[in-house]
N, C-alpha and C positions, 0 to 999 in steps of 0.2 A: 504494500500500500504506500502511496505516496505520501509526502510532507508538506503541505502548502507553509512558506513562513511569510510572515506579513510585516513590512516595517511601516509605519508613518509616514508620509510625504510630507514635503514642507508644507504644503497648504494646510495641511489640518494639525500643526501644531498651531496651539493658540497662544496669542499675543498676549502681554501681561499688560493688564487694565491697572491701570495707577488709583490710588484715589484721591477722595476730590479733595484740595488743600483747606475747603470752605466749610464740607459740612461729612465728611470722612466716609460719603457713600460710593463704590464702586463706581468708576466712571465709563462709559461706552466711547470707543472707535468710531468717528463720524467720518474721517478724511485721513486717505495717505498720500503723499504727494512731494514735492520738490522744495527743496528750500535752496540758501545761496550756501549753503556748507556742502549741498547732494540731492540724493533723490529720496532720504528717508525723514521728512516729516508728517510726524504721526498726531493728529488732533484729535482730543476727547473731551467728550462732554458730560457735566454730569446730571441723568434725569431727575433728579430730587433739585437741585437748586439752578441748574440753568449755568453755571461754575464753567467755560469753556479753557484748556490746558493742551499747549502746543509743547511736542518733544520731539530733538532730531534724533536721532538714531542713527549708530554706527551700521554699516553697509556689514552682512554677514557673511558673503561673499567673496569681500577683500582682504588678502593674506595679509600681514604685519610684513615689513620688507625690513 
């Protein structure tokens, strides 16, 4: 009988939701997109107080030289 083995793809690992600096409730992923540092700016908002919070992110991709 065969083995199937299954590893995670990058897409379904989930991104860690910061919380809010305002009212300390989990924040949601609204935008990912570009900033002047790269292409990893991450925006979150928070639904209990409306609290919006921008983070750049290091590119996972790119090796350390």
């Amino acid at each position: 009988m065969s083995e199937v083995y299954a590893r995670p793809e990058p897409t379904l690992i989930p991104i860690p939701r910061p919380l809010c600096p305002a009212c300390q409730s989990r924040m949601m992923l609204i935008h990912v997109g570009a900033s002047c540092d790269g292409p990893n700016l991450r925006i979150f908002e928070c639904a209990k107080c409306g609290n919006v919070h921008k983070i750049s992110m290091d590119d996972p991709m790119r090796s350390a030289k």
